[in-house]
N, C-alpha and C positions, 0 to 999 in steps of 0.2 A: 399511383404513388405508394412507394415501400410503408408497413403500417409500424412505427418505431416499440408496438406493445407487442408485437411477435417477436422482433431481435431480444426484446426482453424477455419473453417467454423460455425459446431457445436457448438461452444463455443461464438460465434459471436451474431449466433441468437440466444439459450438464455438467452444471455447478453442482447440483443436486446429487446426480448418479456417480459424479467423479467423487466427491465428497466421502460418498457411502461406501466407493471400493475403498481411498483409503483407509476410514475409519476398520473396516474389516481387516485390514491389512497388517494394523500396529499387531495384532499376534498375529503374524507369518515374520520370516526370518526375512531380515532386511541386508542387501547386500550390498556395500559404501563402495565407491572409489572417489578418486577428488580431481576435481579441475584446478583447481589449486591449493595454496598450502594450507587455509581454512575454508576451502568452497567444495562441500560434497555433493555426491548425488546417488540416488537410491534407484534398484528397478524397475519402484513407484512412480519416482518423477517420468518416465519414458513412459510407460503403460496410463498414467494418467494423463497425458499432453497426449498422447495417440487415441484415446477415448475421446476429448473434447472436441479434437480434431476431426476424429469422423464427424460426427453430429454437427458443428459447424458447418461442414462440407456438404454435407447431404442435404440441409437444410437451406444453406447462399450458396451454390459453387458458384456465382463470381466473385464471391468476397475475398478478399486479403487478409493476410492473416502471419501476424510475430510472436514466436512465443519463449520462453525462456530455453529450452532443451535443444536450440538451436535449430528453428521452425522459424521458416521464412518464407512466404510464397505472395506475389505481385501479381494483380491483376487488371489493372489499370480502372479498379471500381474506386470510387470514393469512400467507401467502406474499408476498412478494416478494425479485424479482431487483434484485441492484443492479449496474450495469456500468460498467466503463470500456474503453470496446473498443480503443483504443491509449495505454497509462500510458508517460509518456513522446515524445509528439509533436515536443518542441523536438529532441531526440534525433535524432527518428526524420527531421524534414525535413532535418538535417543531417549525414545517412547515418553519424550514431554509434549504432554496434549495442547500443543498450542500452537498451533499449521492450519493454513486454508487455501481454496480454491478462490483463483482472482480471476472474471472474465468481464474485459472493456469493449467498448464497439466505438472507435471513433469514426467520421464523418468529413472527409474534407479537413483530418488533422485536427475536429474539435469533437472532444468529449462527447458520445450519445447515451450510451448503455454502462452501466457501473454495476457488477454483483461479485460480492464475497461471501463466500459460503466459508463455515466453522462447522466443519461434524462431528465434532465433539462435544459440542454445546448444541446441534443442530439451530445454528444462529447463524438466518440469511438475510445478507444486507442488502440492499439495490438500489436504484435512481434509475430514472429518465428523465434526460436533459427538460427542467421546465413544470418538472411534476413531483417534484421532491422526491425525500428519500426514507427509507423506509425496512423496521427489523421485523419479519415475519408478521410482517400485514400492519404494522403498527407505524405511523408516521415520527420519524427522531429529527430532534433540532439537537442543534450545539450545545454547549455549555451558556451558564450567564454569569462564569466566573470573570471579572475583569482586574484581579490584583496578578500581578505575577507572584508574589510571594503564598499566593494560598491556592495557587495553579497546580494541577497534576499535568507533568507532558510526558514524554514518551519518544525515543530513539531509537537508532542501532548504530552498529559497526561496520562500515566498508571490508570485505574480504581483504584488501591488502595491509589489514592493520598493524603487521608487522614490518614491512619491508616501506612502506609511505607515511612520512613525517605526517600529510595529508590525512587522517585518520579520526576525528573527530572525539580524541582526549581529551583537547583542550576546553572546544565548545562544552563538552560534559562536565567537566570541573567548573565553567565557568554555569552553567545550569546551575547544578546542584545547591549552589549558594543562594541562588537568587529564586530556587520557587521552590516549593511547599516539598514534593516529590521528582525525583525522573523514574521510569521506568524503561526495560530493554527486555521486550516480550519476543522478538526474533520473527516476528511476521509484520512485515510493512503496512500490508493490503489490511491486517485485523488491529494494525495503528490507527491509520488514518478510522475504518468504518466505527471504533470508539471514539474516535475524537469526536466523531459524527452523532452520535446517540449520547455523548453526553460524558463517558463515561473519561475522557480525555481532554483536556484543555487544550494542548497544542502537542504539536510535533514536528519534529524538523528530522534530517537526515541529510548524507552526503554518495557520491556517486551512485546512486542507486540507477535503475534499469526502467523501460518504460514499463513495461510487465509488471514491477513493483508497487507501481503508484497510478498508474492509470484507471480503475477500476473504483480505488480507492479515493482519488480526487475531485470526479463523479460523486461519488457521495456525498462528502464533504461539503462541495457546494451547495449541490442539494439541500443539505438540511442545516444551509446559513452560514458554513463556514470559510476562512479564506485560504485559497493555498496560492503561495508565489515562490520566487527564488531567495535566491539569499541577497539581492538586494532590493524587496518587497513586490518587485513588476510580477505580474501574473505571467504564469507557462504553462506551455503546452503538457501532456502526460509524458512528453520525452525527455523535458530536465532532471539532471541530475541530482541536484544540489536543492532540497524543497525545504520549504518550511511551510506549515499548516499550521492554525488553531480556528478556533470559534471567532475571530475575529476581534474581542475586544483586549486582547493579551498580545495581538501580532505586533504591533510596533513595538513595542518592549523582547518580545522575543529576538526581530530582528537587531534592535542593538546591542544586547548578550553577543548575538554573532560577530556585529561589526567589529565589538570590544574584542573578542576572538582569532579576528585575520591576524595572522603574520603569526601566531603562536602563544599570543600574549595569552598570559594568566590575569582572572578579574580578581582586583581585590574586593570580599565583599562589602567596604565603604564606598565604593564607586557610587555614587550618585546617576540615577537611570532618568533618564524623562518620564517614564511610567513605571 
């Protein structure tokens, strides 16, 4: 029987070694082109997805394995790797230090292995399904904020924020009213693993990629929180449209959203269940 503290290990270091090329990296000369009209990529993101990938390979070749740089490979294991080897890139070409290494291991499509790595703060998060979660050896729970108005949460912006009504201005506008802070840090994967330690009450997003959140929501649960869709049922690391917190803020996030659909602006008299 496969031992699920190795895929951890594995994944650990390199999280690890891919982390420390980057951080080395920010002084070398970074070279942009764009997948589209705000989705760049650096010749980091390629050099770093091809490091993980060795190591992945050498260590499972039967594993599967999706990753953002357009890595795909099938092997008919119930394993698969899902990566993002630099979460974070607009970040990272504009030498603001707040990008990370995301690597997930699902199982038959369920969540096993969760690790994000920050090497800039050398701040490694991780999970295993069942065994909690955990920053540089130290075990992290959620928050035990439960008001949405004294809630800190946390967002981003879909790449096509120009060109798609779809675009998640409205949900932000209607946030901003109704809880303490938002914040838009530009890494998914180091959303979620704050929301995780504490340092995050909730966080929601829209079209996002499995890469983005799979590592990340592994966490999360882990250390007590909830992640589902937007209309509260639990998903897989492949949804698009997530919402996270600590769990005693989630129903009230989720209605912010409802009030949301269709483009409506909240007024902040609105009257919320929570």
């Amino acid at each position: 029987m496969a031992d699920p503290r190795r895929f951890l290990e594995a994944a650990r270091e390199a999280a690890l070694a891919t982390g420390r090329m980057l951080r080395a990296a920010m002084d070398e000369e970074v070279r942009i082109s764009f997948k589209g009209t705000l989705d760049l990529v650096t010749q980091f993101d390629g050099r770093a997805q091809q490091m993980i990938d060795a190591r992945l390979r050498a260590a499972f070749p039967d594993h599967g394995i999706l990753a953002e740089e357009g890595l795909s490979r099938e092997t008919g294991s119930p394993y698969r790797w899902i990566v993002d080897p630099l979460d974070g890139t607009t970040n990272f070409a504009h030498r603001f230090p707040i990008f990370s290494v995301s690597i997930a291991l699902e199982k038959d499509g369920e969540g096993l292995v969760g690790v994000v790595y920050d090497p800039m703060r050398d701040e490694m998060f991780w999970a295993l399904r069942g065994e909690g979660a955990f920053l540089n050896g130290t075990r992290i729970r959620v928050s035990t904020i439960a008001e949405l108005d004294r809630s800190l949460v946390a967002t981003g912006f879909p790449y096509d924020l120009r060109e798609s009504p779809v675009n998640n201005v409205c949900h932000f506008n209607n946030f901003i009213l109704r809880v303490q802070a938002v914040r838009r840090c530009g890494s998914a994967a180091l959303d979620l693993s704050y929301l995780a330690c504490g340092r995050f009450d909730g966080f929601w997003e829209l079209k996002l990629k499995p890469w983005d959140v799979a590592a990340g929501a592994v966490i999360v649960r882990e250390a007590g929180g909830r992640v589902s869709d937007f209309s509260g049922d639990a998903v897989p690391s492949f949804q698009s449209d997530i919402v996270a917190s600590n769990g005693l803020i989630h129903e009230g996030m989720l209605e912010i959203i409802r009030l949301g659909e269709g483009d409506r602006g909240l007024d902040p008299q609105t009257p919320l269940d929570r």
